[in-house]
C-alpha positions as CSV (number, residue, x, y, z in Angstrom):
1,X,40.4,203.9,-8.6
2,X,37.3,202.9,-6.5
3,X,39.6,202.3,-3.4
4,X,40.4,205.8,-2.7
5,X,36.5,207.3,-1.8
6,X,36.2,204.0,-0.3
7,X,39.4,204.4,2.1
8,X,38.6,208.4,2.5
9,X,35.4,207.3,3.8
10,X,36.1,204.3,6.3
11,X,39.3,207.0,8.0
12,X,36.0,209.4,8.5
13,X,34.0,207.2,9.9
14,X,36.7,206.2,12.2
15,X,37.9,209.6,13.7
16,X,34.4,210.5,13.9
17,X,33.4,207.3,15.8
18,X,36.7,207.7,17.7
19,X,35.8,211.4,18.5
20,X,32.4,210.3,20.1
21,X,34.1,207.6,22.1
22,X,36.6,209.8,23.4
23,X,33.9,212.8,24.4
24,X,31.9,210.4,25.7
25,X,34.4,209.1,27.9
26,X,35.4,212.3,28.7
27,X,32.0,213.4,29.6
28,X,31.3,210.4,31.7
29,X,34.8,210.6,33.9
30,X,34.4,214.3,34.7
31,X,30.5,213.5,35.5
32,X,31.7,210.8,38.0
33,X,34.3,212.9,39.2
34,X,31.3,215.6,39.9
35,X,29.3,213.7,41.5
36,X,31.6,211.9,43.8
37,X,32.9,215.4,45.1
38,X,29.6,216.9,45.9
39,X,28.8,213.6,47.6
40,X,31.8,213.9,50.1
41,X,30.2,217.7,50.8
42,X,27.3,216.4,51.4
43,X,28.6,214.1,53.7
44,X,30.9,216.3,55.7
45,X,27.6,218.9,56.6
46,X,24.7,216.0,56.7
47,X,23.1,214.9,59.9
48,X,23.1,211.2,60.7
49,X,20.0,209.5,59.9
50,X,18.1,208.7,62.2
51,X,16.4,205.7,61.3
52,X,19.8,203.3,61.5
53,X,21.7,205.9,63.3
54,X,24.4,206.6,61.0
55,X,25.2,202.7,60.1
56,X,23.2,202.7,56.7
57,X,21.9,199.5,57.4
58,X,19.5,198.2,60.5
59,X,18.7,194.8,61.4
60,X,15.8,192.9,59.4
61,X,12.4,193.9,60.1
62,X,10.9,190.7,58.7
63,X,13.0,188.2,60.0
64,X,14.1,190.1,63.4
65,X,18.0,189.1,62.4
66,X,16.8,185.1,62.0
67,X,17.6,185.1,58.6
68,X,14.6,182.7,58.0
69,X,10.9,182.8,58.4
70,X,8.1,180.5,59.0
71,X,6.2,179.8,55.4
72,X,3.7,177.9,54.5
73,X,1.7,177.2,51.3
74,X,-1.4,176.9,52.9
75,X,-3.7,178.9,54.8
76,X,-4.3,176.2,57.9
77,X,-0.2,175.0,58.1
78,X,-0.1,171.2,58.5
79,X,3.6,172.0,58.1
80,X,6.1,174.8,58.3
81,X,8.7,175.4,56.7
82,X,11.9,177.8,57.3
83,X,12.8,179.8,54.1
84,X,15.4,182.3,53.8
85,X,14.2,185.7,54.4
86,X,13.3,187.7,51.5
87,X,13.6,191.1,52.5
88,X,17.6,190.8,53.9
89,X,18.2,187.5,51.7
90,X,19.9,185.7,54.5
91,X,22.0,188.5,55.7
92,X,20.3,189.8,58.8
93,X,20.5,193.3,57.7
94,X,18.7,195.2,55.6
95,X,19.9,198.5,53.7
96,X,17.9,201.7,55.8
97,X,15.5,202.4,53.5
98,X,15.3,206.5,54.7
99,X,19.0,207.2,53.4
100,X,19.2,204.3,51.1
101,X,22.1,203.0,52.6
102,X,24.6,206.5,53.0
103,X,24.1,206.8,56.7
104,X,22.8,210.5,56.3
105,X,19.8,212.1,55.4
């Protein structure tokens, strides 16, 4: 006899559980879908930036495009040594930080 509550209450919990999933699934598709259309508006009527010109990246300020840079552990350097650049991590380019990386302001 005990089964029966017990079995009416786990199929509750499971289409309500299912129900959140589902809304929140939903809710997080048509968000994205939101989101990526007002982007491409944006996009079409933005100016370039002017900082990188439209590329959304410009080359390293730290490392000039080297992809290294002289460190050293001491003030008076008996020794330098190349590192990789920390700013571009090796890649030469660096996202523009004035439109984070879209190519428009």
């Amino acid at each position: 006899m005990s089964s029966r509550p017990l079995r009416t209450w786990v199929t509750g919990t499971a289409v309500i559980l299912g129900g959140v999933a589902t809304l929140n699934l939903a809710s997080s598709v048509t968000l994205k879908t939101l989101q990526f259309v007002s982007e491409k508006k944006r996009k079409k009527i933005a100016l370039p930036c002017r900082a990188c010109r439209g590329k959304g990246f410009y080359i390293c300020k730290l490392c000039n495009g080297n992809a290294t840079i002289a460190w050293s552990p001491m003030y008076d350097p008996i020794a330098v040594n190349p590192c990789v650049c920390p700013t571009c991590e090796g890649n030469r380019v660096q996202r523009c930080l004035n439109c984070l990386g879209k190519g428009y302001d």
